[in-house]
N, C-alpha and C positions, 0 to 999 in steps of 0.2 A: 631535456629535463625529464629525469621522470615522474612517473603518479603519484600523487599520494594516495597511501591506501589508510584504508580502515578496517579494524577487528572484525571479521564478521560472526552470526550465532554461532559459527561452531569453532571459536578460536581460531580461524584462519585471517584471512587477508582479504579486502576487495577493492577494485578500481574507486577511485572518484567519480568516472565516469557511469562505471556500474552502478553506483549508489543513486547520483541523481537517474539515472533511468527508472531505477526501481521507486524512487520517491516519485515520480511524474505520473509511473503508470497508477502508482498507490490515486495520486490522486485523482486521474480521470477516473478511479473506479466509486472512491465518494463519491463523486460530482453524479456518476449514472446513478448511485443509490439513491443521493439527493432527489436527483429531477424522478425519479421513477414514480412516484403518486401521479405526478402529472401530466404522464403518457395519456392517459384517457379522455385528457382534456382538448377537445376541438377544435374552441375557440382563442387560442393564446394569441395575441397578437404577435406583430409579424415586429421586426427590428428596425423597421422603419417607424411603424406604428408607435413602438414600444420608444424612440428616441423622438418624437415631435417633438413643437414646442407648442405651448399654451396656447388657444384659439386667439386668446385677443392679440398672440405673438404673430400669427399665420401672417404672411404676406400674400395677394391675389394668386398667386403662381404655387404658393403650396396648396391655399383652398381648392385651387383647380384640380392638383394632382389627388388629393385624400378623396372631394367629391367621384372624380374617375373609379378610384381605388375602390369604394363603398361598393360605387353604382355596379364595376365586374363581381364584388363579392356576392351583392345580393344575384345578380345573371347566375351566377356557378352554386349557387346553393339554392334558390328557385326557379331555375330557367324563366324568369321575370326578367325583363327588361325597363329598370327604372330611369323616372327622371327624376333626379337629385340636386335639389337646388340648398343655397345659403341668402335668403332675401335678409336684405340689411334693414333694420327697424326704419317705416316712415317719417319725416320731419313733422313736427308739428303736431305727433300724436301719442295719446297717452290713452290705449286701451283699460276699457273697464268694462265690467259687466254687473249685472242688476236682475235677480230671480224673483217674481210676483210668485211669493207662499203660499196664496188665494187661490192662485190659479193652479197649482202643482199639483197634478191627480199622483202623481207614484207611478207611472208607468214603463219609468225604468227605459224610455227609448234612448233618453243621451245617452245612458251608461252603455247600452249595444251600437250604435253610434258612434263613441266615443271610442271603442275597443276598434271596431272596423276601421274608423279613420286615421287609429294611429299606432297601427300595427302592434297591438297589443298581444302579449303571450295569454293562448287559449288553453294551453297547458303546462304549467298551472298558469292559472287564470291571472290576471291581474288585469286590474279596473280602476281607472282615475276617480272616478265619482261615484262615492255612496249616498243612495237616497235614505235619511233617514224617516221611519213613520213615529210618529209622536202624537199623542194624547191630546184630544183638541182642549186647549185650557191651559195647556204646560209647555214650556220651554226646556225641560230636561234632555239635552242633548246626552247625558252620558246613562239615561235609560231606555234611548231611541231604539227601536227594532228595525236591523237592516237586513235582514233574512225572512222579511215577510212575504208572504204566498197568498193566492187566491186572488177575487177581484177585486179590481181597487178604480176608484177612491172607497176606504172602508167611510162609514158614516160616522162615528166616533171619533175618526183619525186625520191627520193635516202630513204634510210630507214635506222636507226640507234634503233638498241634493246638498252638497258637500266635498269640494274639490279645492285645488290649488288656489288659495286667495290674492295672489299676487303681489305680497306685504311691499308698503313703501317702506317699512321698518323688518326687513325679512330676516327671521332667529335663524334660520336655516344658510342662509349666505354667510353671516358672522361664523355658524359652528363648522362650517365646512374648512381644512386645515392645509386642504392642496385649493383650493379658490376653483371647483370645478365646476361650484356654481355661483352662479352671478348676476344683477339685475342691468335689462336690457335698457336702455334709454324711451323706448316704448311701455314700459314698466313691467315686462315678465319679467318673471325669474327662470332661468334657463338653468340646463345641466349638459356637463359635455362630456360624455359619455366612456371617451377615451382620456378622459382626464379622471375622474372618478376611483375611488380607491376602495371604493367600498366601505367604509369604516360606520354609517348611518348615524352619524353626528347629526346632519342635517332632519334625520328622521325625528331624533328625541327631541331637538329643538322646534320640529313645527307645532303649533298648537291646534291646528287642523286634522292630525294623521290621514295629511297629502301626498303622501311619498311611497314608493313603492319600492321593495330590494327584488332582486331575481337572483333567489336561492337557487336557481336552478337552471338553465338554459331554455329559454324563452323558445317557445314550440307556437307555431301557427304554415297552415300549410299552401300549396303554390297557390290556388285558389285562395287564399282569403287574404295577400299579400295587397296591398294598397301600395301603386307602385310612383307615387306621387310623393314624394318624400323630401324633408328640411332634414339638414343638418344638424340642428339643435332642437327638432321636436320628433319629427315618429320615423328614422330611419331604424332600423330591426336593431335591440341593444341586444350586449353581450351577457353570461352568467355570471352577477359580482355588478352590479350596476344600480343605482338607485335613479329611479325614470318617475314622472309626475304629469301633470294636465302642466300643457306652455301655451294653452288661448288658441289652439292651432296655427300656429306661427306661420307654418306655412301656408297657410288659407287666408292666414289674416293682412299677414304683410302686404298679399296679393288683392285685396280686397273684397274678400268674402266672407264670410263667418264662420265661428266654428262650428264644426260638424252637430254639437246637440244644439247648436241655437236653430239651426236647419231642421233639423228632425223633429223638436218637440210642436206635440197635436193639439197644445192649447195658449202658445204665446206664452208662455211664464217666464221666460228665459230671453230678455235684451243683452245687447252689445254694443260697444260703439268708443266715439273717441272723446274722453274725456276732457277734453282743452277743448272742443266747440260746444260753445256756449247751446246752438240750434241743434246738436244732436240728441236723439230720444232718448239718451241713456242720460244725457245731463239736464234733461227736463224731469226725470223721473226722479232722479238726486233734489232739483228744487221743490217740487210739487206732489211727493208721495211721501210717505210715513216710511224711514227709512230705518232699518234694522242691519248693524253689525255684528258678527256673531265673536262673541269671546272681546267685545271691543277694551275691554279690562285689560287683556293684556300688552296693548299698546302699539299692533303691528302692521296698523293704520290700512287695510285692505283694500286693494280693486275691487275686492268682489261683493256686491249687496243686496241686501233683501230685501221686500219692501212691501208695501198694502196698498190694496187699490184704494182704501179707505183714511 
């Protein structure tokens, strides 16, 4: 049988066979035009990576294999050798936390604290918790000074930190449109990071501005690598990722606190689990003058303020 041909530009004739060659090769060369912005990009995940399925899909035997996966990534890009755990939320516990306002000098130690323990990008910066300083007398959160300098406590002024509230009513779980994030049975709200599409739905939706995007490829160097890592709290995220305060999940699950309840120099900052009735955080809920911030909008928080008076 022979070919059929086709006219080609110059009023001649060509294969069938010629023609599909030349349409195939037409299109590997879109396809390199296509992909060509994205040469420069480092972090693409891998086609394993990129075909998962949804964490709460994972079965034991792929969390093992992605844990392994991380753990050589971070080895080959900081000659670090991490331990990378996924600790599964405790029975019977419902973390909550409780800030004395009174007590809050501004000293900004959670926020370096918080950066060190959870592998946060130092350039550019991002930072789970802003302390705001505010006017003794007023509660105006949206004329608070978070860029303040010098020594502190100022005399005039009172300081109010500001981080992930752990909404039992969470806006940011509802707006998220791939489910990448989600509330733990411990009551965090977690992000998965390889799930994440970037789109910052969840962003507009917090009434905190809790959330942080990485415009840019998260930079911190082999030394300041915290090699103690959770899966869904401070393993190193990618560029294109929306990353938050998660209670230090992996400290906490394990039974120790988060890194600024540790660090802070004058007790303002409890923790604890919210179902026992004898924990310090659930005595401080009956017997202190309790303050939630923005309680208007209805997102019912973990997280609380409170008066020694």
């Amino acid at each position: 049988m022979s070919e059929e041909r086709k006219p080609d530009a110059a009023g001649g004739e060509i294969s069938r066979r010629a023609f599909l060659a030349a349409a195939a090769a037409a299109a590997v060369t879109a396809t390199a035009a296509a992909l060509a912005p994205m040469k420069d990009i480092a972090d693409l995940p891998s086609l394993e990576e990129f075909l998962r399925k949804h964490y709460k899909e994972l079965t034991p035997e792929d969390k093992k294999a992605i844990l392994a996966r991380i753990a050589e990534q971070v080895k080959t890009k900081y000659g670090v050798t991490p331990n990378v755990t996924d600790l599964p939320p405790l029975d019977g516990v419902e973390f909550g936390y409780a800030l004395n306002i009174g007590r809050c000098v501004g000293c900004r130690k959670c926020v370096f604290a918080c950066v060190d323990e959870n592998n946060q990008s130092r350039n550019p910066e991002i930072q789970y918790i802003r302390v705001l300083e505010m006017k003794k007398g007023s509660i105006d959160v949206e004329t608070s000074n978070t860029s303040y300098e010098g020594e502190v406590p100022k005399k005039d002024s009172y300081y109010m930190p500001v981080q992930c509230h752990q909404c039992r009513k969470a806006p940011c779980v509802k707006a998220c449109p791939v489910e990448a994030t989600w509330q733990e049975p411990d009551g965090v709200v977690v992000i998965d990071y390889n799930w994440c599409i970037g789109c910052r739905y969840c962003m507009a939706a917090c009434p905190y501005g809790a959330r942080r995007f990485n415009f840019e490829a998260p930079q911190l160097s082999a030394e300041e690598v915290n090699p103690e890592m959770g899966y869904l709290s401070n393993r190193p995220r990618p560029k294109g990722v929306v990353e938050k305060c998660h209670f230090c999940l992996h400290r906490t699950r394990a039974g120790k606190y988060p890194a600024c309840v540790e660090v802070c120099p004058t007790g303002s900052r409890k923790f604890g689990n919210l179902l026992d009735p004898d924990s310090e955080i659930s005595n401080i809920l009956r017997n202190k003058r309790v303050y939630v911030l923005k309680e208007e909008v209805g997102t019912l928080p973990r997280f609380y303020y409170y008066f020694d008076i």
